[in-house]
C-alpha positions as CSV (number, residue, x, y, z in Angstrom):
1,X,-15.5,90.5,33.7
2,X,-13.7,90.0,29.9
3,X,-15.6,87.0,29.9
4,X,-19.2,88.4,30.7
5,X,-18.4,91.4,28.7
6,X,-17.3,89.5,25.6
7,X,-20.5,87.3,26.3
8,X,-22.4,91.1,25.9
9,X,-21.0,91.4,22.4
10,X,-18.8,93.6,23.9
11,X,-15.0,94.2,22.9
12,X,-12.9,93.9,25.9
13,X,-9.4,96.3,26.0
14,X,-7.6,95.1,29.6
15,X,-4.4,96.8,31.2
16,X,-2.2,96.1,34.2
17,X,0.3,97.5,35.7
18,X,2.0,94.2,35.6
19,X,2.7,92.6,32.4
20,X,3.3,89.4,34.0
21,X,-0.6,89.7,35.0
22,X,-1.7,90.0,32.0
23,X,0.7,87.0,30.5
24,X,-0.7,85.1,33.7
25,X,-4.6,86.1,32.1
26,X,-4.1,85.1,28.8
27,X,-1.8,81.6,29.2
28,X,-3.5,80.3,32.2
29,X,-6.3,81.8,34.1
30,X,-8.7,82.2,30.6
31,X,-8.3,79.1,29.4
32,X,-8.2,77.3,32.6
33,X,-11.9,79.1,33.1
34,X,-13.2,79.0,30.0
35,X,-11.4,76.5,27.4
36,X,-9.2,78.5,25.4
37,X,-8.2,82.0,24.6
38,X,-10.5,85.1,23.7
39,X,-8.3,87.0,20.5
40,X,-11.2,89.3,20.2
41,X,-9.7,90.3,23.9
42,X,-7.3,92.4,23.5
43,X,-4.1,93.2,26.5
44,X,-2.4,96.2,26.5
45,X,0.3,98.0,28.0
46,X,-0.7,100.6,30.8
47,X,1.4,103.4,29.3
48,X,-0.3,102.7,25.7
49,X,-3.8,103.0,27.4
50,X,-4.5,107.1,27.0
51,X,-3.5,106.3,23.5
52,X,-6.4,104.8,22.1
53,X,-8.3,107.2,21.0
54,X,-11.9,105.5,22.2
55,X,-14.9,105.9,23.8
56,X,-15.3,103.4,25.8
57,X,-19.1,102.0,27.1
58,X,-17.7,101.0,30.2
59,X,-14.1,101.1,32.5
60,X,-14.2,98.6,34.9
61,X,-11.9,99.0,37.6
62,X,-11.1,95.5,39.3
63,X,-7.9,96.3,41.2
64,X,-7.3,96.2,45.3
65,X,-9.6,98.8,47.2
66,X,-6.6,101.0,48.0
67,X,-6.1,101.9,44.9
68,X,-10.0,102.6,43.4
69,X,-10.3,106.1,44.0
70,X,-6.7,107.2,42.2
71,X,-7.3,105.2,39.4
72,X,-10.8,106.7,39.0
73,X,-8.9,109.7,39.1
74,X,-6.8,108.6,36.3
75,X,-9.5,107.6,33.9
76,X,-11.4,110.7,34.3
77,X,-8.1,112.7,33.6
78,X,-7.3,110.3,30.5
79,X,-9.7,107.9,29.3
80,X,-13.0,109.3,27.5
81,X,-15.9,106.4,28.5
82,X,-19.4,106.0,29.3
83,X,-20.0,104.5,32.6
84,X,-17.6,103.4,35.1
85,X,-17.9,99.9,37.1
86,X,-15.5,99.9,40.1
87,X,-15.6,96.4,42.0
88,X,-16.4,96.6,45.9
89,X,-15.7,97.6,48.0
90,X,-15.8,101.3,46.7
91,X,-12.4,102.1,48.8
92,X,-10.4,100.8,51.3
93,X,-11.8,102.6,54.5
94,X,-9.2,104.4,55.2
95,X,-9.8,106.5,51.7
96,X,-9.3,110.0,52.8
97,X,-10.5,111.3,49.3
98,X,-14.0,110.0,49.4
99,X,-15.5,113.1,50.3
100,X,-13.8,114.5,47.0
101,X,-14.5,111.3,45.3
102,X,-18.1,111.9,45.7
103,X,-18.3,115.4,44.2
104,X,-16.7,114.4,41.3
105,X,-19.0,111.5,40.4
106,X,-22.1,114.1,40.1
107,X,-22.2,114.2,36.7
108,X,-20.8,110.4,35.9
109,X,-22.4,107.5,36.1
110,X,-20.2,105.3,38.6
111,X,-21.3,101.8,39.9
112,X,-19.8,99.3,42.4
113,X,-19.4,95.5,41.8
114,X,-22.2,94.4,44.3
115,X,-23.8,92.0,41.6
116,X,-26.0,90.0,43.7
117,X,-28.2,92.6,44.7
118,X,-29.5,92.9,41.1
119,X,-29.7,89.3,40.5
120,X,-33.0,87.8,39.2
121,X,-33.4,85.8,42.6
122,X,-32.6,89.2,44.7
123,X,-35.0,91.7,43.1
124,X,-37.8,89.2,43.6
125,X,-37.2,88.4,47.3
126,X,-36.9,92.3,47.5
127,X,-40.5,92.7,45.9
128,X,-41.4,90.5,48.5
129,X,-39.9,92.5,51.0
130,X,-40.8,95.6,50.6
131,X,-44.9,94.3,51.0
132,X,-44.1,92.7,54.5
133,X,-46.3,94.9,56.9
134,X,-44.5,93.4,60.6
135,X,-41.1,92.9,60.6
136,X,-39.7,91.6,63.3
137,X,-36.2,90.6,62.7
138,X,-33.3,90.5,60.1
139,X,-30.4,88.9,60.0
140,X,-27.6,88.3,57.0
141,X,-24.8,85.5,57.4
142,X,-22.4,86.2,54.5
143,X,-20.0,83.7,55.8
144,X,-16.8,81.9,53.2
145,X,-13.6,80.5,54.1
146,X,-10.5,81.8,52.3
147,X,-10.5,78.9,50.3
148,X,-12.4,79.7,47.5
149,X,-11.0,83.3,46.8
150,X,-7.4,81.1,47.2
151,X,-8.6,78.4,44.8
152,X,-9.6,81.2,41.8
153,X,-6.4,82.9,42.1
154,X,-3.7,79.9,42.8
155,X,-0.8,82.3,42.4
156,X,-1.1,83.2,46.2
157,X,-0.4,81.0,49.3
158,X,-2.3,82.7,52.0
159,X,-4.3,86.0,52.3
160,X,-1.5,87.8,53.3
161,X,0.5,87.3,49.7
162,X,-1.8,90.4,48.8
163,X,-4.4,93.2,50.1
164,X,-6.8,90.5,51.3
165,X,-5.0,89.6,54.8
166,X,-4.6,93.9,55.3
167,X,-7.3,95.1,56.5
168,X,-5.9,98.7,55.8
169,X,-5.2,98.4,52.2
170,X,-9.0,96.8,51.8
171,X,-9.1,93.0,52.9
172,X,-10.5,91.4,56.0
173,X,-14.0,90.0,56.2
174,X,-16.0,93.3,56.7
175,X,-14.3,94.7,53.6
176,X,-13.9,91.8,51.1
177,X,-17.4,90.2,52.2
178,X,-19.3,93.8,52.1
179,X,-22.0,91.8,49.5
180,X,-23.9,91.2,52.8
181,X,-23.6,94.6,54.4
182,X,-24.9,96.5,51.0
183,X,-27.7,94.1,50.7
184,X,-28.5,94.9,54.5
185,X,-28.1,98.7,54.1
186,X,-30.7,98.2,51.2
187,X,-33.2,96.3,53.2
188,X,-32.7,98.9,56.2
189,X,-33.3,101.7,53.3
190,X,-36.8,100.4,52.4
191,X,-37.8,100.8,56.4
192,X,-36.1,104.6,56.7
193,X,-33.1,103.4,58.6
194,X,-29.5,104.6,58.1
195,X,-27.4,102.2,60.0
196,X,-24.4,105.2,59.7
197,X,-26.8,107.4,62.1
198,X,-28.0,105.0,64.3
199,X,-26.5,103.5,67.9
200,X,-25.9,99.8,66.5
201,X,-23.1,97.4,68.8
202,X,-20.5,95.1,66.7
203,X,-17.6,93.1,67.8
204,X,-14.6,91.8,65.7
205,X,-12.1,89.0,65.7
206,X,-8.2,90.2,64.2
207,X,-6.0,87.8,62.4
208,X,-2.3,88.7,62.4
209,X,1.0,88.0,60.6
210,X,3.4,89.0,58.6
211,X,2.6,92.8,60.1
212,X,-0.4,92.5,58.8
213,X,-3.9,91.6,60.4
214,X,-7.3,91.4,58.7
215,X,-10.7,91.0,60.9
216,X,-11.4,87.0,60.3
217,X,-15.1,87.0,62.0
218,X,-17.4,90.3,62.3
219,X,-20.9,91.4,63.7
220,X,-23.4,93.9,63.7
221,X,-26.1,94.7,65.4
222,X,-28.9,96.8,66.4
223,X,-32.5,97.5,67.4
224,X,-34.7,99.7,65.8
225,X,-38.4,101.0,65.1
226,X,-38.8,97.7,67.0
227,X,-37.3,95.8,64.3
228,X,-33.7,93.5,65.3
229,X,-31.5,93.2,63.0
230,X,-28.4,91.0,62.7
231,X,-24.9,90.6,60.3
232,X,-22.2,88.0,61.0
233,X,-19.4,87.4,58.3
234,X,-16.5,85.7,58.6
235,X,-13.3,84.2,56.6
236,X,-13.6,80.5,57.7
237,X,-16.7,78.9,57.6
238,X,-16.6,76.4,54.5
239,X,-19.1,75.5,52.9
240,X,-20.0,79.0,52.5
241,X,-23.1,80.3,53.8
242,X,-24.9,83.2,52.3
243,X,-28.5,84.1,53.3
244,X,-31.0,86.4,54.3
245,X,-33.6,85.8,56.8
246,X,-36.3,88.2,57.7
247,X,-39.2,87.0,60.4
248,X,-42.7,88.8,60.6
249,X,-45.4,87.9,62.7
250,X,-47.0,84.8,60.4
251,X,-44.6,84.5,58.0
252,X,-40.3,84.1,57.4
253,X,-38.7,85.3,54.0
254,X,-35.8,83.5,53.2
255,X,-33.0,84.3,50.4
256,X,-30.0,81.8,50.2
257,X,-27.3,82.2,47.8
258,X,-26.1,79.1,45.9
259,X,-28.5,77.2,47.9
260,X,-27.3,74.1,45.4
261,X,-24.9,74.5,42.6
262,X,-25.9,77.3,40.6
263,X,-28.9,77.5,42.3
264,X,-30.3,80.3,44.1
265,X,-33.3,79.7,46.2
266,X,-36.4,82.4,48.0
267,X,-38.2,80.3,50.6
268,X,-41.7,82.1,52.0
269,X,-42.6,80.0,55.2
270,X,-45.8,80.3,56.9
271,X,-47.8,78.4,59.6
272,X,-49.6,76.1,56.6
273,X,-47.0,75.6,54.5
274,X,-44.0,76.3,52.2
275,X,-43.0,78.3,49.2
276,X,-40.2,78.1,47.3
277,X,-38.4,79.4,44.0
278,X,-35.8,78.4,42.3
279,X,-33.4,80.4,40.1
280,X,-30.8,78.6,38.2
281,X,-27.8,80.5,37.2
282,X,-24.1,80.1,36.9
283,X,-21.0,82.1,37.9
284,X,-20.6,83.6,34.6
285,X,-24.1,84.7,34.5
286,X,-23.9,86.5,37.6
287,X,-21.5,89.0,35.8
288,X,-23.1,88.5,32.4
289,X,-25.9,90.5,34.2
290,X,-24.9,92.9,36.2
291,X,-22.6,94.2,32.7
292,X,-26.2,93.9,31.2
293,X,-27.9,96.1,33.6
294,X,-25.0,98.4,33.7
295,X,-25.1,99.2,29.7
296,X,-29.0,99.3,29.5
297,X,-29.6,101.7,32.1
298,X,-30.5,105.4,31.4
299,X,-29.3,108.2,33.6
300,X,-32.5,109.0,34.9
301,X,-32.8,106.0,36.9
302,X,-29.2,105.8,38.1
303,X,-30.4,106.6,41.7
304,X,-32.9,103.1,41.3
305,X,-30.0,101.1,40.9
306,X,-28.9,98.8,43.7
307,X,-25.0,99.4,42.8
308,X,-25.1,103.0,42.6
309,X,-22.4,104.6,44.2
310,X,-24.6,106.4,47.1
311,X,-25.2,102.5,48.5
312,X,-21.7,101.7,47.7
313,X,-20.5,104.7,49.8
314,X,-22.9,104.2,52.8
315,X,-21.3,100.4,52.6
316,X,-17.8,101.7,53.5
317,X,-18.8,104.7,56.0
318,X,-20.2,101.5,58.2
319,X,-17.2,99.7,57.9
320,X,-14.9,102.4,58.9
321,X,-17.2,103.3,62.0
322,X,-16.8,99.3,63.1
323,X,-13.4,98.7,62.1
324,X,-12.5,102.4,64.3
325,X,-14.4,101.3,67.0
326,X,-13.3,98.1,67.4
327,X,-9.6,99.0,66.9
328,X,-9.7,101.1,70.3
């Protein structure tokens, strides 16, 4: 996010609770990402941070799920900003002051960290979408082993060194994976169905140790207005799979993310022939953009955004009702 704001013309402030975090940013994660230290980025001490006498265009809030809502709290108290970006999922859900949380966003403009749905390659399989006349079917995989999330941040040894293997403080698949479920709720918006109010089945698998567990595999499903729909994710299939299939009568719409390296691909099929599109990107970019859309957009069309915090909250009500179901 320093990167992809700095890459915005941006100047990037970052604080941790933890000054051995941001020693760990500077001297090895940066560079090892990028080449070499930022010094336009500058790291500062949380107890220095409602001294800078700032308004900020944007807070980003990139810390474990449990904590979101407090520190929210905590910058509307202290910080004066613009726009706040707080990564997904929007809670842990077990939040108990979401209901509060969402009274106080009213008058803020609050988004939540689910950057493919406004990626180039997205938006134009949702164009595409929202013309298809007789849908039959949907189904999301958003599928990734541990590995990669383990890989990016080498200082841990398993999932359960932090939030990720506890499901309760925001980790599991349901919660950590919730890219797939948002961009599902968004499809299921454009045909007038809330999957909170509807009578859909899921099952999940638990992972357990150190007196932790996280769900390792989870589904969803349902049937309605005679369309099927259909969500697996999991924490263990490598390579990871990410896609979106959606079957009509004569035709299947197909979005797969990173179908190559930096490569995302829409793929229109029909009884004739085959379409596809390409969109190159890289993993920078992904962020570059979504900080892009974030500073450009006016207030009045807050409620068009993808990553508005009304999506983001439907997101986590669905979670909580699987996770309490299942849990039983």
């Amino acid at each position: 996010m320093s990167y992809a704001c700095r890459k915005n013309g941006l100047d990037v402030y970052v604080t941790d609770s933890k000054l051995a975090a941001l020693k760990r940013m500077r001297n090895e994660i940066y560079p090892k990402r990028y080449g070499s230290w930022d010094d336009k980025i500058k790291l500062i001490n949380i107890e220095k941070l409602n001294k800078i006498d700032k308004l900020f265009d944007l807070v980003i809030i990139g810390t474990p799920p449990n904590t979101h809502i407090k520190i929210y709290d905590y910058c509307k108290r202290k910080v004066k900003y613009k726009k706040i970006l707080i990564e997904k999922p929007i809670s842990n859900y077990l939040e108990k002051n979401l209901h509060l949380f969402q009274n106080k966003i009213k008058n803020d403009m609050v988004f939540c960290g689910y950057n493919h749905s406004i990626s180039p390659s997205f938006k134009f399989f949702m164009n595409k979408f929202k013309k298809i006349k007789d849908i039959k079917k949907i189904k999301i995989n958003w599928c990734e082993s541990w590995e990669g999330i383990l890989k990016a941040h080498f200082w841990m040894k398993t999932p359960f060194d932090s939030y990720l293997g506890n499901i309760k403080d925001g980790g599991g698949a349901l919660q950590e994976h919730s890219h797939g479920l948002h961009i599902l709720i968004l499809l299921l918006n454009e045909l007038n169905i809330d999957l909170n109010n509807i009578d859909s089945k899921s099952n999940i698998v638990f992972k357990k140790g150190k007196n932790k567990k996280y769900d390792i595999f989870s589904n969803i499903f349902g049937y309605q207005n005679n369309i099927y729909f259909n969500y697996n994710t999991d924490l263990f299939t490598y390579p990871a799979e990410k896609r979106i299939k959606v079957e009509g009568e004569e035709k299947i719409f197909e979005w797969i993310c990173n179908y190559q390296e930096n490569l995302d691909i829409v793929k229109i099929t029909n009884k004739k022939k085959i379409i596809k599109k390409t969109f190159k990107k890289t993993r920078s970019s992904e962020f570059e953009n979504e900080i892009k859309h974030i500073i450009n957009l006016k207030k009045k069309d807050y409620n068009k955004s993808n990553i508005n915090v009304p999506n983001a909250i439907k997101v986590i009500n669905v979670i909580k009702k699987v996770i309490e179901k299942n849990e039983k």
